[in-house]
C-alpha positions as CSV (number, residue, x, y, z in Angstrom):
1,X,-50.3,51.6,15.6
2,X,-47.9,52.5,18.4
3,X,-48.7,54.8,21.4
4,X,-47.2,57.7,20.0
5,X,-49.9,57.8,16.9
6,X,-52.3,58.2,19.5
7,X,-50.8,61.1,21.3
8,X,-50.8,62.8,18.3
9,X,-54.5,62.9,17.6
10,X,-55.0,63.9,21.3
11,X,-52.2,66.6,21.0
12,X,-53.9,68.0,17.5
13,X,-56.9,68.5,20.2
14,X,-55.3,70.0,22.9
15,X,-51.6,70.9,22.3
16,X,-49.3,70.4,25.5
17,X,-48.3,73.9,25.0
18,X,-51.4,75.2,26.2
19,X,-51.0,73.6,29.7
20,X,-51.0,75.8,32.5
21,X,-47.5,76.3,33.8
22,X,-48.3,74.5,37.2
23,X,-49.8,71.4,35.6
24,X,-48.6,68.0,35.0
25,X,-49.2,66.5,31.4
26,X,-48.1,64.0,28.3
27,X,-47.6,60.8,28.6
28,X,-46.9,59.9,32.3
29,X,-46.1,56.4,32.6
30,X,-45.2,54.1,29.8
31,X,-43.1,53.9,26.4
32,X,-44.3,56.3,23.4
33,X,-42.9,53.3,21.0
34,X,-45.0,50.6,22.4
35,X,-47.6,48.5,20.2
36,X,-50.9,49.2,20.7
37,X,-53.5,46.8,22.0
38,X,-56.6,49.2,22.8
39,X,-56.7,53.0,24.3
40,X,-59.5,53.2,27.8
41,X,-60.4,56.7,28.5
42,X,-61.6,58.1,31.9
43,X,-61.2,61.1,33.8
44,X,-59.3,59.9,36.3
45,X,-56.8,57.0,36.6
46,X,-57.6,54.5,40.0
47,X,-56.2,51.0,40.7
48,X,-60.1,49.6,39.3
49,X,-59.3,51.7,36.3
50,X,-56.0,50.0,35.9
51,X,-57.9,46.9,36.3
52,X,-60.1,48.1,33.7
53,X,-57.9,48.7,31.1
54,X,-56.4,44.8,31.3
55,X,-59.8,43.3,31.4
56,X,-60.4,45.2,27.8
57,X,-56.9,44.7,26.5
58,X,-56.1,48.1,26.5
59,X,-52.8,49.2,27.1
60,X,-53.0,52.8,26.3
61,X,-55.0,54.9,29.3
62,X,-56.2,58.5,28.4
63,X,-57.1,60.1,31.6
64,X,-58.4,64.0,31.7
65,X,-56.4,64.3,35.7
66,X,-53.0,63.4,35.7
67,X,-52.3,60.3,38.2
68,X,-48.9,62.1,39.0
69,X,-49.5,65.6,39.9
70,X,-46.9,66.2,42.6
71,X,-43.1,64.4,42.4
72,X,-42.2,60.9,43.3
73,X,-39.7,60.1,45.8
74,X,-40.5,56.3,46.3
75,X,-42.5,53.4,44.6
76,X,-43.7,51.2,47.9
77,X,-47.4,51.0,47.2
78,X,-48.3,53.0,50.2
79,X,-50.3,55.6,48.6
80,X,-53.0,55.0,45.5
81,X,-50.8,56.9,43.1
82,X,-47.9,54.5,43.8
83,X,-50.3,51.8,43.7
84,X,-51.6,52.7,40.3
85,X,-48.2,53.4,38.7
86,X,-47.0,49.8,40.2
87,X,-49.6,48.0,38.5
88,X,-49.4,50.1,35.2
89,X,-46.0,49.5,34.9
90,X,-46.3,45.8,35.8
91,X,-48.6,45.3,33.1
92,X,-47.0,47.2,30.3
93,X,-49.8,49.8,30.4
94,X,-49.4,53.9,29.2
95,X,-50.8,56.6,31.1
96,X,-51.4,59.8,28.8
97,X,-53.0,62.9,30.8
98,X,-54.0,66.4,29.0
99,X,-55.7,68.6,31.8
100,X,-55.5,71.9,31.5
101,X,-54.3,71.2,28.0
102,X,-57.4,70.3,27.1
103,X,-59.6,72.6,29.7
104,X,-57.7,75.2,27.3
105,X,-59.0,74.1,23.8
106,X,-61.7,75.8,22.5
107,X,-63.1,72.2,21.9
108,X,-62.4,70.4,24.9
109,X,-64.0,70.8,28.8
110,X,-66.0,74.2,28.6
111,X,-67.7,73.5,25.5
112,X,-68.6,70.3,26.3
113,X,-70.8,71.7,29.4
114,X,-72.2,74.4,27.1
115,X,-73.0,72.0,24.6
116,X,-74.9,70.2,27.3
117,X,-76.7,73.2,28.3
118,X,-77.3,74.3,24.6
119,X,-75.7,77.4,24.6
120,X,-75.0,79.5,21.7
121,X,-72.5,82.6,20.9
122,X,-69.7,81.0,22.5
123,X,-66.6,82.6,23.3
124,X,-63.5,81.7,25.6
125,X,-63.9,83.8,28.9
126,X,-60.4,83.8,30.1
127,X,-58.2,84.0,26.5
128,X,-54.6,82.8,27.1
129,X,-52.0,85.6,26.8
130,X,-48.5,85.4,24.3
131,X,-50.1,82.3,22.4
132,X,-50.0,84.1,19.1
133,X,-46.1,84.5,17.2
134,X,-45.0,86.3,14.4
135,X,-42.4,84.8,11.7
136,X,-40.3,87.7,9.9
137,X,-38.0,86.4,7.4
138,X,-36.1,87.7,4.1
139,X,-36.0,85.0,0.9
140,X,-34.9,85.8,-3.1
141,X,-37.9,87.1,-4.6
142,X,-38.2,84.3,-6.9
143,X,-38.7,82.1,-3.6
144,X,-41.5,83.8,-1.9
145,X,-44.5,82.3,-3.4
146,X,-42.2,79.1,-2.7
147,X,-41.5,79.7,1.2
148,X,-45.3,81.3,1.9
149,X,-46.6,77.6,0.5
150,X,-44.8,76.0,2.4
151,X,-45.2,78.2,6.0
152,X,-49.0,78.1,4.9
153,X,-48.8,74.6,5.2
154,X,-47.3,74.2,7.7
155,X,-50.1,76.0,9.6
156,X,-48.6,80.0,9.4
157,X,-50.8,82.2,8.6
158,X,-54.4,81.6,9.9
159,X,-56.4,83.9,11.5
160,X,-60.0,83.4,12.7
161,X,-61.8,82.2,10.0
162,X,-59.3,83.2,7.2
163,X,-55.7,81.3,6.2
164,X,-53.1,82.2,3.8
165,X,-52.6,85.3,5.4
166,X,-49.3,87.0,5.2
167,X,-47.9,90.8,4.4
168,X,-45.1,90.8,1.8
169,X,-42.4,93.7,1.5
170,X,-40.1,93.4,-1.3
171,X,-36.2,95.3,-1.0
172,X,-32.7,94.8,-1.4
173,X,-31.0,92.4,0.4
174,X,-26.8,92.5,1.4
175,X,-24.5,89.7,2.4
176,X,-20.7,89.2,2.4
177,X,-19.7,85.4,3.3
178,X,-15.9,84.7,5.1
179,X,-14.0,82.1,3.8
180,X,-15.7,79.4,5.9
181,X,-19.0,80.3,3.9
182,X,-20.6,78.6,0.9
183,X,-23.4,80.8,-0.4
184,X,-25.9,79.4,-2.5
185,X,-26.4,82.8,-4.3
186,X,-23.5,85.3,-5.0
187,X,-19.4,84.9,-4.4
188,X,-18.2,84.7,-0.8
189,X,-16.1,87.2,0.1
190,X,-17.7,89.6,-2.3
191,X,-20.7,91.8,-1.4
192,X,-23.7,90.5,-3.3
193,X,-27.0,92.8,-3.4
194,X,-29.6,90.1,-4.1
195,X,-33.9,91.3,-4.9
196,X,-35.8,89.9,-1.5
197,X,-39.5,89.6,0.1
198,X,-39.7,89.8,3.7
199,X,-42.1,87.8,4.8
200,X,-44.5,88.1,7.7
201,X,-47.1,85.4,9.4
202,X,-48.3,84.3,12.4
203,X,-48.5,81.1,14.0
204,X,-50.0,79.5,16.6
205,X,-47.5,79.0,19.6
206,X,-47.1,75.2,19.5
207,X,-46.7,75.2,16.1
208,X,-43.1,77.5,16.5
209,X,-40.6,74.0,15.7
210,X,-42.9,72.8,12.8
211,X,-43.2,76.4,10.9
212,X,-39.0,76.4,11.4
213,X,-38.7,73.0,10.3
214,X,-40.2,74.3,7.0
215,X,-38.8,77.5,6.5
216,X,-35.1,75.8,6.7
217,X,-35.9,73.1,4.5
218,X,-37.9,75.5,2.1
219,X,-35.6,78.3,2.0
220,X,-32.4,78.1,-0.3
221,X,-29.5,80.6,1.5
222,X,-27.0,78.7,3.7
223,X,-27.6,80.8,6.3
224,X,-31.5,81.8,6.9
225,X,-31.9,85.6,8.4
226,X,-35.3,85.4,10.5
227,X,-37.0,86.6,13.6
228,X,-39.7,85.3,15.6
229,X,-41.7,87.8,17.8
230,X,-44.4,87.0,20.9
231,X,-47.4,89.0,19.9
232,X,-49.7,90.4,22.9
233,X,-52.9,89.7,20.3
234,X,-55.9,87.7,22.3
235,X,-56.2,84.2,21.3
236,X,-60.1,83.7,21.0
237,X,-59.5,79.6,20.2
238,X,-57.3,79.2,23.5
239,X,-58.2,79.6,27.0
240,X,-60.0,78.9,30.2
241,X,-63.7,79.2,30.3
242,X,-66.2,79.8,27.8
243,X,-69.4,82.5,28.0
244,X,-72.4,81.7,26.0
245,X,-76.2,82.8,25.6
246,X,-79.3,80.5,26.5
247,X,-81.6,80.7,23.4
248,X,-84.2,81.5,25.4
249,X,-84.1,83.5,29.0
250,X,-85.0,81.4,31.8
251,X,-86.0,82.3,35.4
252,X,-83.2,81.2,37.9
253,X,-85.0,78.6,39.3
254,X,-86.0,77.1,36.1
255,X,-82.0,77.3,34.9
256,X,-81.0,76.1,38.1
257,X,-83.1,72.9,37.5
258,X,-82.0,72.6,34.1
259,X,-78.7,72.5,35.2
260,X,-79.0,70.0,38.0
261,X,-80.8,67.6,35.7
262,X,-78.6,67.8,32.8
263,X,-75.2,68.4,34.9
264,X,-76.4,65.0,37.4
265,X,-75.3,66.5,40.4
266,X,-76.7,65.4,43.8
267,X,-76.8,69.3,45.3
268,X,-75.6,73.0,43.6
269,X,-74.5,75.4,45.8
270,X,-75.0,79.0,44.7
271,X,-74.9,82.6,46.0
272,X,-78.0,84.5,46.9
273,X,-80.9,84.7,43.8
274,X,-81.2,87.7,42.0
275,X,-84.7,87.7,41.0
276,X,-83.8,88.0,37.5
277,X,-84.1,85.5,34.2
278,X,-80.5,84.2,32.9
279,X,-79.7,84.3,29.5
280,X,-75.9,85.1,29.7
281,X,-74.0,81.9,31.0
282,X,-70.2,81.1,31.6
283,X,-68.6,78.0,32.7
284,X,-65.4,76.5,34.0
285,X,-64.7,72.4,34.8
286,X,-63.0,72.0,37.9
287,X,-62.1,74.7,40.0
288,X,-63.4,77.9,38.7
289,X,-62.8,80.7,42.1
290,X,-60.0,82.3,39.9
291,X,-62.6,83.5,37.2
292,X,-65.2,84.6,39.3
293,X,-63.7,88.2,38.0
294,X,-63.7,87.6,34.3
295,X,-67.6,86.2,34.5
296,X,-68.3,89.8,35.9
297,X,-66.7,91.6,33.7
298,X,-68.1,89.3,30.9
299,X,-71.7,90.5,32.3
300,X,-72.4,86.7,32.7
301,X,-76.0,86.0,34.7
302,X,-74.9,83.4,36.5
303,X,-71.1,81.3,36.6
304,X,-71.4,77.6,36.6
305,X,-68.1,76.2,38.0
306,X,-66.8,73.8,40.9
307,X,-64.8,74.3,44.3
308,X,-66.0,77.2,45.5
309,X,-65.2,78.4,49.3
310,X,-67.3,80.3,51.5
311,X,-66.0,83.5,50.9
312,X,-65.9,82.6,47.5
313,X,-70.0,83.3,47.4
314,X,-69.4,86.9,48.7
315,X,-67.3,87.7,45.7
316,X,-70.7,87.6,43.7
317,X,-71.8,91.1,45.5
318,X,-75.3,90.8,44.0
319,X,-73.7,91.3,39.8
320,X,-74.4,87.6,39.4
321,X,-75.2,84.1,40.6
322,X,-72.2,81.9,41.5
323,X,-73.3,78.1,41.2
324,X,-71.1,75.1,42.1
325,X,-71.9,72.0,40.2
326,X,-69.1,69.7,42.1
327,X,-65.6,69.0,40.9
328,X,-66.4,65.6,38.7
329,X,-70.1,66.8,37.7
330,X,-68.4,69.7,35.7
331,X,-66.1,67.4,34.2
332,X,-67.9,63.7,33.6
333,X,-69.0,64.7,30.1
334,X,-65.2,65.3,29.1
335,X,-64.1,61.6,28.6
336,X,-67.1,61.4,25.9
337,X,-65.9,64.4,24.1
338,X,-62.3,62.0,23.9
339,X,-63.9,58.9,22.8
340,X,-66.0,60.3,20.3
341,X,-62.6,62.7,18.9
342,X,-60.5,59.5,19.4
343,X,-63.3,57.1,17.6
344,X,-63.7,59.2,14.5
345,X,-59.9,60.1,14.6
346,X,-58.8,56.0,14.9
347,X,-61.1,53.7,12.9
348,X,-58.9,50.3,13.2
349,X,-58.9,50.3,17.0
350,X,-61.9,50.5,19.4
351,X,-61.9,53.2,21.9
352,X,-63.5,52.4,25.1
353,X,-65.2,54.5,27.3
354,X,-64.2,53.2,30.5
355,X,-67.3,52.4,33.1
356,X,-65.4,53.6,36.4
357,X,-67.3,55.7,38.3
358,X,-64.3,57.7,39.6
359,X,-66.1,60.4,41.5
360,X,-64.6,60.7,45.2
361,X,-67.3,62.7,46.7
362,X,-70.6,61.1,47.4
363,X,-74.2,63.1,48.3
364,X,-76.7,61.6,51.4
């Protein structure tokens, strides 16, 4: 195996696509083409985690944070990050970060807290605008069953829980090819009326060069007419923050200790108690102030996130109960959900969970 295969069962996971626009993601240091030895997962990439990954022979690092977030403008070892890319470099290790990539996957960060809180009826809270796209193209009508196979497999056409979907229009098509033309069906320079299905599906954004790739190698005209469109559709599998139900209401108190046990954090700092049970419960790794909104207007009890500022706990205005976790306690649980995706995904190659406690911020 070479680093790449591995990117691509971590991409299949959390597509790159999906990355906020302010983030910094993929492979960060290192050579895509470079034999593997062993992949060390953590949440964040330090100098012991560096030291880590050549103590266990690895030379692949998946990291949640990206090492790199801002540019470089020198490599002198004055700073950690420069120490850290130094060392990786100088012993031929790969640093692979997701992020926000993965904080947007309906499987990654989010519903890994509420799967430690056992919440059900899970939905994204924040769903990711213009993810959705829509194929329109025109092939001979003999084709279409032809081209839909191949778009289908390609991953067009799925829709919730339902695939194969497509809507199917049958005309005539017109063409006239100049002298430079070679058409596969008719004369060129003589109008040819030829029996066509347009063709509609959607697609899942990153998906856009692999649903081309297979409607130009599928379809049999010289020159394919198609159109791809950006769709304004909700995408309920993509997005920051999920909103799910406790089976059972608790009292705040009782939740609050539920999620102090289960969450390991040394202290939670919430907004003013509402005297009311929870039952209604979103969530957001890392810094979560931005969706303090969306948890209101979700009609969430209580919004379990990280990074909130003072004036942050005003914004609850007595609808709900704001409670911050810490920045690495919202997040520690995300490096399992990798190993165990990257174990069951890679069976030849042992994926170790490394044992770096990375957390910066300590409790007296």
């Amino acid at each position: 195996m070479i680093v790449q295969d591995v990117i691509n069962h971590i991409e299949a996971l959390s597509p790159l696509a999906y990355a906020e626009d302010f983030d910094n993601v993929g492979l960060l240091v290192g050579n895509k083409n470079s034999k593997l030895t062993g992949v060390l997962v953590t949440l964040d990439t330090l100098e012991t985690v560096v030291d880590e990954a050549i103590d266990t022979n690895c030379n692949l690092i998946v990291s949640f944070h990206p090492i790199i977030f801002k540019g470089l403008k020198k490599l002198n070892g004055k700073n950690y990050v420069e120490r850290v890319v130094m060392k990786a470099i100088k012993n031929d290790i790969a640093i692979y970060a997701m992020h926000t990539a993965l904080d947007n996957s309906i499987l990654g960060v989010n519903n890994m807290i509420c799967e430690k809180l056992g919440l059900i009826n899970r939905n994204i809270l924040i769903p990711q605008a213009q993810t959705i796209k829509k194929l329109i193209t025109f092939v001979p009508k003999n084709e279409a069953e032809t081209l839909r196979n191949a778009l289908f497999n390609a991953g067009a056409g799925s829709i919730g829980n339902y695939n194969h979907c497509s809507f199917n229009t049958e005309g005539i098509g017109t063409y006239r090819g100049n002298e430079n033309s070679n058409p596969t069906i008719g004369i060129k320079g003589e109008t040819h009326q030829e029996a066509e299905t347009q063709i509609s599906v959607t697609f899942q954004r990153h998906l856009e060069s692999k649903i081309l790739k297979a409607l130009f190698k599928t379809h049999s005209y010289e020159e394919v007419a198609y159109e791809i469109i950006t769709l304004e559709n909700k995408n309920q599998d993509i997005g920051m923050g999920m909103i799910g139900e406790l089976e059972n209401a608790m009292s705040e108190t009782d939740f609050l200790k539920l999620l102090k046990s289960t969450m390991k954090t040394g202290q939670i700092r919430h907004s003013k108690l509402l005297q009311k049970n929870i039952k209604k419960v979103a969530v957001l790794g890392g810094s979560g102030s931005f969706a303090i909104g969306a948890a209101k207007a979700a009609q969430a009890d209580i919004f379990v996130t990280a990074d909130l500022k003072y004036h942050d706990f005003f914004s609850a205005e007595n609808q709900l109960i704001l409670a911050d976790i810490g920045h690495f306690e919202s997040e520690q649980f995300t490096k399992n959900l990798l190993v165990a995706y990257l174990t069951e995904k890679i069976t030849n190659f042992a994926i170790v969970l490394s044992k770096t406690n990375t957390n910066p911020v300590k409790y007296f």
